[in-house]
Backbone as a printed PyTorch tensor [residue, N CA C, xyz], in Angstrom:
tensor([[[100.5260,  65.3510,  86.3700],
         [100.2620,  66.7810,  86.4710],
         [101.0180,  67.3500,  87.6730]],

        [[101.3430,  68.3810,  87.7740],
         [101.6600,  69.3130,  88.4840],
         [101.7850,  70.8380,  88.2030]],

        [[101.7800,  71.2900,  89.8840],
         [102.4810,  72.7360,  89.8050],
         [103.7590,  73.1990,  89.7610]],

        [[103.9470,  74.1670,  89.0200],
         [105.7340,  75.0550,  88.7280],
         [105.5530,  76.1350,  89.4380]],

        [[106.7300,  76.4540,  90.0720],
         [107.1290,  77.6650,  90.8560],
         [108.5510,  77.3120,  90.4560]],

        [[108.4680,  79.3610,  89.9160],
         [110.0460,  79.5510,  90.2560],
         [110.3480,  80.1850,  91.3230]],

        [[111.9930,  79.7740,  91.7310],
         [112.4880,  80.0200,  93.4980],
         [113.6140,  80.9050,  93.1010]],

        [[113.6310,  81.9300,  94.3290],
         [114.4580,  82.7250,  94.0930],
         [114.4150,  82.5960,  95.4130]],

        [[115.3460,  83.0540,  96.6340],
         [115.2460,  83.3960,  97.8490],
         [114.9070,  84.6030,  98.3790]],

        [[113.5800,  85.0540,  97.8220],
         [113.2560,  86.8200,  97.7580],
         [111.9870,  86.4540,  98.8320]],

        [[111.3910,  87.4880,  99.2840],
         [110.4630,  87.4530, 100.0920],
         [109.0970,  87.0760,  98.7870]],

        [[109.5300,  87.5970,  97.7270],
         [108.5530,  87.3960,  96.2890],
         [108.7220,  85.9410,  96.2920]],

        [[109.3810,  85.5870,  96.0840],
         [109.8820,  83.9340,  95.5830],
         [109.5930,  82.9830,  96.9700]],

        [[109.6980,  83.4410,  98.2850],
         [109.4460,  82.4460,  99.3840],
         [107.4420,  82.8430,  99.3070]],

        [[106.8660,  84.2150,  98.8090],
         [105.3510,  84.0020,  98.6070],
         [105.2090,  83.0220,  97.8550]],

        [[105.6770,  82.9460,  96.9440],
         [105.2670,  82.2670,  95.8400],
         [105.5440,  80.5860,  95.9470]],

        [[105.9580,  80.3140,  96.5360],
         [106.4660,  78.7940,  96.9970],
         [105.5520,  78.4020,  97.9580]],

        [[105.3140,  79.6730,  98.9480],
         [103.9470,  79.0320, 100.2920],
         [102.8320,  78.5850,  99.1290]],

        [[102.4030,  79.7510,  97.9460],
         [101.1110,  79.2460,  97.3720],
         [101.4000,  78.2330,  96.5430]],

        [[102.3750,  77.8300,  95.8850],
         [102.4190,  77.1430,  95.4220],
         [102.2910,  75.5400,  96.1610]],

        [[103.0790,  75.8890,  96.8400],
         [102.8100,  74.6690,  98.1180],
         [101.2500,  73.9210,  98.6010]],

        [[100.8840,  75.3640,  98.7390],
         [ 99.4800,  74.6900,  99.1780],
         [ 98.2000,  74.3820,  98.3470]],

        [[ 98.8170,  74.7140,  96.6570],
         [ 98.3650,  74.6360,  95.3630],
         [ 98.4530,  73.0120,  95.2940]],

        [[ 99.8880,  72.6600,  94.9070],
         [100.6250,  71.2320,  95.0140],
         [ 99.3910,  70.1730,  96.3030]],

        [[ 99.1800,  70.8510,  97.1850],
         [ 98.2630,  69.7000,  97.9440],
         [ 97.2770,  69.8450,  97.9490]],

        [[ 96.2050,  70.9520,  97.4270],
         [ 94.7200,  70.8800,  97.5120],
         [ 94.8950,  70.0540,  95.5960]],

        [[ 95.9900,  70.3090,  94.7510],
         [ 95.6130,  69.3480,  93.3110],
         [ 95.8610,  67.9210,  93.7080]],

        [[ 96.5910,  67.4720,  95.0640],
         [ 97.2660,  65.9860,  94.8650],
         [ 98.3960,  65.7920,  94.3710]],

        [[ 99.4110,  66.7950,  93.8770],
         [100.1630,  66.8070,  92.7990],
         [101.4940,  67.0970,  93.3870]],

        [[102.5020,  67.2050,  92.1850],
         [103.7700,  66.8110,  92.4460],
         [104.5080,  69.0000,  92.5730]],

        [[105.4500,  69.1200,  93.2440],
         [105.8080,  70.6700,  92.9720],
         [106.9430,  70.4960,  92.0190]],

        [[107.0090,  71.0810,  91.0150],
         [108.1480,  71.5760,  90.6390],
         [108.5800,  72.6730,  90.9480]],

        [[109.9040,  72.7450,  91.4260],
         [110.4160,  73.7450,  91.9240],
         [111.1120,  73.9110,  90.9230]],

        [[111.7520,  75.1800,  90.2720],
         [112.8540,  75.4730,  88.8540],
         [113.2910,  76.4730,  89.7500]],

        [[115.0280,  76.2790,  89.2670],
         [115.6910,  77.6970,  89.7560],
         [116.4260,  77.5000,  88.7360]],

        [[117.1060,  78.6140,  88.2090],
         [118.1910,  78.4370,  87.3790],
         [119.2460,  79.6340,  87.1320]],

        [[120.4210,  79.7390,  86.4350],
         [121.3090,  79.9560,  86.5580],
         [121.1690,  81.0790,  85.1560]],

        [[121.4470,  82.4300,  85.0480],
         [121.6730,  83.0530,  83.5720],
         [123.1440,  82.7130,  83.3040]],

        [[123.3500,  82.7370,  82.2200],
         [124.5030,  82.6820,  81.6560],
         [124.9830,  84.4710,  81.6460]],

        [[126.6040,  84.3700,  81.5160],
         [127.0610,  85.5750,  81.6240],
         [127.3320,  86.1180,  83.3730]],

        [[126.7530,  85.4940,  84.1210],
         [126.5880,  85.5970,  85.3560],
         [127.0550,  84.8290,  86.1400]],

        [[128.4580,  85.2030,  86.7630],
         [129.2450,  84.0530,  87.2830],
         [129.1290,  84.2550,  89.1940]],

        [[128.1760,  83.6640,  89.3580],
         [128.1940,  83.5070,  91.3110],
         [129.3510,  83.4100,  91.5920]],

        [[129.4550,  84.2840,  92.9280],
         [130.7670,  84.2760,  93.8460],
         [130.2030,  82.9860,  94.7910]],

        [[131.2590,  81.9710,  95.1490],
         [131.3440,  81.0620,  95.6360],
         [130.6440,  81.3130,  97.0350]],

        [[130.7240,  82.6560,  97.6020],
         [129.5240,  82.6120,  98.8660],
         [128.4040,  82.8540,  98.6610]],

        [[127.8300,  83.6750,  97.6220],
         [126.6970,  83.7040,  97.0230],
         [126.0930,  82.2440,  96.4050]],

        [[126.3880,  81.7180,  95.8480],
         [126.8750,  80.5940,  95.7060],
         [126.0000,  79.1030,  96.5290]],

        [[127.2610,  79.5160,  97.2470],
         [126.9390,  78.7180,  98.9590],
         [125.2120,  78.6300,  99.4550]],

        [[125.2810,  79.8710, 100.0600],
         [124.3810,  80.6720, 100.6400],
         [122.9550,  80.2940,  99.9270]],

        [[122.7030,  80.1650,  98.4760],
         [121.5240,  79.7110,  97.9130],
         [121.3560,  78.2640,  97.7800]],

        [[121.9870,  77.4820,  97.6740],
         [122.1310,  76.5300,  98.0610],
         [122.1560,  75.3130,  99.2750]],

        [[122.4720,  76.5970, 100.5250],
         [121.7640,  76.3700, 101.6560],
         [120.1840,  76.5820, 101.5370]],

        [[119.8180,  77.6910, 100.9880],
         [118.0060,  78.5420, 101.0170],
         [117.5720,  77.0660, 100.4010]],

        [[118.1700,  76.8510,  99.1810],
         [117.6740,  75.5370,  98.3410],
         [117.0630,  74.1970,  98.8460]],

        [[118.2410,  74.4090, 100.2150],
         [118.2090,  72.7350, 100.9590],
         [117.2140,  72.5920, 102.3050]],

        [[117.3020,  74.1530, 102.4520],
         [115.7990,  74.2350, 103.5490],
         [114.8170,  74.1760, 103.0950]],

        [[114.8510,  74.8860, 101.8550],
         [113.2440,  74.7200, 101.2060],
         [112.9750,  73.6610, 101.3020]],

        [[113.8270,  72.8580, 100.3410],
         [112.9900,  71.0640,  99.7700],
         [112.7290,  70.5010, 101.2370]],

        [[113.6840,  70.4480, 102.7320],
         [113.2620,  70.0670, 103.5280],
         [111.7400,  70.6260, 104.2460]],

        [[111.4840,  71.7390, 104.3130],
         [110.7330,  72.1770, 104.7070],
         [109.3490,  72.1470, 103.7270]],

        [[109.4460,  71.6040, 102.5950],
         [108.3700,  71.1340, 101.7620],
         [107.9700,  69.7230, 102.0640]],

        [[109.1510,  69.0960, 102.2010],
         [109.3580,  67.8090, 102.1790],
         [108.2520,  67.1050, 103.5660]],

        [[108.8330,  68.0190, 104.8260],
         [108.1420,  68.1120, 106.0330],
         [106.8740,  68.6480, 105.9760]],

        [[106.3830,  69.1410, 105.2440],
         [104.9840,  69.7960, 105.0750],
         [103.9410,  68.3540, 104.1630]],

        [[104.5360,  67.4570, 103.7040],
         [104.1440,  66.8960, 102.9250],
         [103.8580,  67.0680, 101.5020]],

        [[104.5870,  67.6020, 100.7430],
         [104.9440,  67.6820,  99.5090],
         [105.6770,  67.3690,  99.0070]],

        [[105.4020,  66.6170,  97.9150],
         [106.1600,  65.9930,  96.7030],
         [107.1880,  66.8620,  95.9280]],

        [[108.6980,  67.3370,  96.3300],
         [109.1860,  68.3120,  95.0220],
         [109.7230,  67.5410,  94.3800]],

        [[110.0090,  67.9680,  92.9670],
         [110.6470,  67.7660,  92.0160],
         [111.4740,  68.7730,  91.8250]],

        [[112.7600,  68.7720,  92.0370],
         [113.8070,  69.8560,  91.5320],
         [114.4970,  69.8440,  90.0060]],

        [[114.0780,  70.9310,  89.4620],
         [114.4860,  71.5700,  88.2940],
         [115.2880,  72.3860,  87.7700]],

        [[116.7670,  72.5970,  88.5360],
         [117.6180,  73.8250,  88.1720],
         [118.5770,  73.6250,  86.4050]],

        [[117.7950,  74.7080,  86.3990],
         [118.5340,  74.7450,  85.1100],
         [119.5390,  75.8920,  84.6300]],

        [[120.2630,  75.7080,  83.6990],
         [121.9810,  76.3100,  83.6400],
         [122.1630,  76.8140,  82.1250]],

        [[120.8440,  76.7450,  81.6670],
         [121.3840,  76.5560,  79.8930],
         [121.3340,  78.6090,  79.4970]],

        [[121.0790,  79.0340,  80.1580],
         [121.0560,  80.9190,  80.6310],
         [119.9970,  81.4840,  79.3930]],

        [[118.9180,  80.9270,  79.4670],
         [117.7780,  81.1060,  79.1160],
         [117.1940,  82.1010,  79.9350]],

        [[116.0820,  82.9330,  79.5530],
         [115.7190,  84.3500,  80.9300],
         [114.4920,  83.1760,  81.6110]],

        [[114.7790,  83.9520,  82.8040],
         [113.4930,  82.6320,  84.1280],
         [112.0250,  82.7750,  83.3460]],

        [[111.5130,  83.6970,  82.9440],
         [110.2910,  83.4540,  81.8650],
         [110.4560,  82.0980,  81.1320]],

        [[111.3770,  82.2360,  79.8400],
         [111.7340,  80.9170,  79.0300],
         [111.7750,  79.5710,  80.1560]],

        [[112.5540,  79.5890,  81.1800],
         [112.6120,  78.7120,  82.2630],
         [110.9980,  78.0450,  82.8510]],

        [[110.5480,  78.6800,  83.1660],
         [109.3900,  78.4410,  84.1660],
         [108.5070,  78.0290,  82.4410]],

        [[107.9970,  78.6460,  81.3590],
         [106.9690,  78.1290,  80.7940],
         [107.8450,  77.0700,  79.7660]],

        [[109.0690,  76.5150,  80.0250],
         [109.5380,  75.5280,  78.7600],
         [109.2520,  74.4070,  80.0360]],

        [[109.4430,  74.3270,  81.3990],
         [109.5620,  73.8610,  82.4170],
         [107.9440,  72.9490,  82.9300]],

        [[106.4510,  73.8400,  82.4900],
         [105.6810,  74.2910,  82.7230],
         [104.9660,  73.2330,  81.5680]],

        [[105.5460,  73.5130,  79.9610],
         [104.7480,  72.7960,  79.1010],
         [105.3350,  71.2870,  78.9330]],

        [[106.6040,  71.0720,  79.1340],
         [107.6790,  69.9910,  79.5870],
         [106.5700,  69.1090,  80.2930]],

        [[105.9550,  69.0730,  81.4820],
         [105.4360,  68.2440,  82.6300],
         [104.1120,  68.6250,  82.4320]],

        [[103.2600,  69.4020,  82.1350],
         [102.2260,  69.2060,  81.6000],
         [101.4610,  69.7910,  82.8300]],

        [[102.3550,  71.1920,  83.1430],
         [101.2760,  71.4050,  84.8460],
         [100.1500,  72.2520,  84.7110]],

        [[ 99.3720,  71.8570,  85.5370],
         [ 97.7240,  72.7000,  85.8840],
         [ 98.3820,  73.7290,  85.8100]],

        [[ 99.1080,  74.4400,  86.4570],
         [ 99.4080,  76.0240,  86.5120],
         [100.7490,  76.5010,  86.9240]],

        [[100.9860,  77.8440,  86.9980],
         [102.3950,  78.0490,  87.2290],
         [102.0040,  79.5580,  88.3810]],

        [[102.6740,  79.0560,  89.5420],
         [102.9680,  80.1670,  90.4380],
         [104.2190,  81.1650,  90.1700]],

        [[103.7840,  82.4850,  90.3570],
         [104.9140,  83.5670,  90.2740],
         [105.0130,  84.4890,  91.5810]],

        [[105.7910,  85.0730,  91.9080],
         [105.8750,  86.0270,  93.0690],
         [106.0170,  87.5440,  92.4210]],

        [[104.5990,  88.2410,  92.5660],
         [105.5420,  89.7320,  92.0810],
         [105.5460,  90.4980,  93.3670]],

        [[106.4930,  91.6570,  92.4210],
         [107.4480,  92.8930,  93.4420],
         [106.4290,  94.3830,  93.3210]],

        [[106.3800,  94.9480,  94.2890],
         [105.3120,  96.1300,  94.0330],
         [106.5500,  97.2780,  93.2070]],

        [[106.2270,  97.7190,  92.2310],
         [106.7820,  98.3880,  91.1710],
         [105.7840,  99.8630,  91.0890]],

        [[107.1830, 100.9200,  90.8010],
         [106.5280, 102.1250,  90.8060],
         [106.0300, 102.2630,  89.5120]],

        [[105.2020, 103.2880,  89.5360],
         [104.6390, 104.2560,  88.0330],
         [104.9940, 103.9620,  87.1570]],

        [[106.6130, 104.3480,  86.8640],
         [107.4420, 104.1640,  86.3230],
         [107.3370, 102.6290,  85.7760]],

        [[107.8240, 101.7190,  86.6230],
         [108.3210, 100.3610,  86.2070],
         [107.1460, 100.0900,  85.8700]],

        [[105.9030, 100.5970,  85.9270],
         [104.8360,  99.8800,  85.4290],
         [104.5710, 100.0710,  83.7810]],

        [[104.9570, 100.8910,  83.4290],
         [104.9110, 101.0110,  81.7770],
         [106.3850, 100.3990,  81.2340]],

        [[107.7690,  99.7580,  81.9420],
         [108.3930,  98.9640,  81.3370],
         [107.9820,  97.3380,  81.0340]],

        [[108.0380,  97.4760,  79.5770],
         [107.7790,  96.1400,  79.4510],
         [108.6280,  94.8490,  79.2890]],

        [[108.4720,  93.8520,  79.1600],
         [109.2970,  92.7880,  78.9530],
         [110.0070,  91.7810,  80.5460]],

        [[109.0280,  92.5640,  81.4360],
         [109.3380,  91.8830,  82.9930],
         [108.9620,  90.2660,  82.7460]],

        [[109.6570,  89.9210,  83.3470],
         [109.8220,  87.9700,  83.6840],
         [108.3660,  87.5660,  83.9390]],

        [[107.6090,  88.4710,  85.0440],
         [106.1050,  87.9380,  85.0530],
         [105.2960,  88.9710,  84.4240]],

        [[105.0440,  89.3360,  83.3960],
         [103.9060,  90.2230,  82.4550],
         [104.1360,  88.6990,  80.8780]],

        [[105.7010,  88.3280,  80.9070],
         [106.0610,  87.0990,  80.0740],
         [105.6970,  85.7310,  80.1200]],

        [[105.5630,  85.5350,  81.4920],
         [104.8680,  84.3600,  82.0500],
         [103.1270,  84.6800,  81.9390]],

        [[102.5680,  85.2930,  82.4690],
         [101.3100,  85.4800,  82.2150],
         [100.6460,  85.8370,  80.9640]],

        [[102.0070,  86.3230,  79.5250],
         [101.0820,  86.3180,  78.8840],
         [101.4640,  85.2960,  77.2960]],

        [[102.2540,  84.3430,  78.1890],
         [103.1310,  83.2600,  76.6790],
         [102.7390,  81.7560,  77.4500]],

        [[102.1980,  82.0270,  78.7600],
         [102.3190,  80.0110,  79.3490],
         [100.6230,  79.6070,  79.0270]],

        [[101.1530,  78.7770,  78.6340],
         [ 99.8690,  78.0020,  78.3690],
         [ 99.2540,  77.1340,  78.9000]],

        [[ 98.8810,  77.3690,  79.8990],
         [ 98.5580,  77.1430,  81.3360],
         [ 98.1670,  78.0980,  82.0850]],

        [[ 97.2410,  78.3720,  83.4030],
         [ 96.7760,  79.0260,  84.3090],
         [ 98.0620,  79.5220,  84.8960]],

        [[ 98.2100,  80.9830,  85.0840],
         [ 99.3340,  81.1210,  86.1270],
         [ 98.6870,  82.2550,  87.3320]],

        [[ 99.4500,  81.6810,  88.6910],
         [ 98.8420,  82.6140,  89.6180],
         [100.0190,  83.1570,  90.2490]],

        [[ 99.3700,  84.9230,  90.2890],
         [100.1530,  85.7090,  90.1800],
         [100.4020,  85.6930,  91.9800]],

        [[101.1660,  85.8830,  92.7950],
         [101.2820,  86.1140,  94.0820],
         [101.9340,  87.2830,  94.8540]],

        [[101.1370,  88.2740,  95.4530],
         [102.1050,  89.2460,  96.0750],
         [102.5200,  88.8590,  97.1530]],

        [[104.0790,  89.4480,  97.7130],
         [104.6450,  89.0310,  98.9620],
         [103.9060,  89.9170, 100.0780]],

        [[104.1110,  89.2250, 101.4490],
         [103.6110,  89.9440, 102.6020],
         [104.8380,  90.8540, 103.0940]],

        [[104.0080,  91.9810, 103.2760],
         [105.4900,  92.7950, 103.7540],
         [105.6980,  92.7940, 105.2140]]])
């Protein structure tokens, strides 16, 4: 068993990794971390770079906290919804952490956001996390 979090290097995505983190050690359990790549979307080699550094502090700084990650990046340009719950029923985890973004009026009646998809297709517990501003 384990917990899934998807990572983005957003202040949303570093919330969502603290809870997930401290999810991963009050279950005993392993983190999956998933990041992945859309297709159609070609990173500039410093962009690139640059997440890949965020990438290598994280796992250390999990690693140092005492947590188990498991890294999951995936490339096949599936949307991070499809990612996190194919990722999610794959390993068989208690639950799936998300980071949301405070969204106006507006964005609140668009539908089809990455986490309204996760919370309402994973089959599994997912906890929703707001960032600290």
């Amino acid at each position: 068993m384990s917990v899934v979090v998807g990572y983005i290097p957003t202040k949303e995505g570093r919330s969502a990794l603290e809870h997930a983190a401290r999810e991963a050690r009050l279950r005993n359990c392993d983190l999956v971390l998933v990041t992945s790549a859309r297709s159609g979307r070609e990173p500039h080699a410093d962009a690139a770079r640059r997440f890949e550094e965020a990438l290598t502090q994280v796992r250390t700084d999990l690693e140092a906290a005492g947590v188990s990650v498991v890294d999951r990046t995936l490339e096949h340009g599936h949307e991070a919804a499809d990612d996190l719950i194919d990722v999610a029923d794959e390993v068989g985890a208690q639950c799936i952490v998300i980071g949301l973004r405070r969204r106006s009026p507006i964005g609140k009646l668009v539908l089809g956001s990455n986490a309204q998809r996760v919370l309402l297709e994973a089959h599994c517990p997912v906890i929703a996390v707001k960032s600290q501003d």
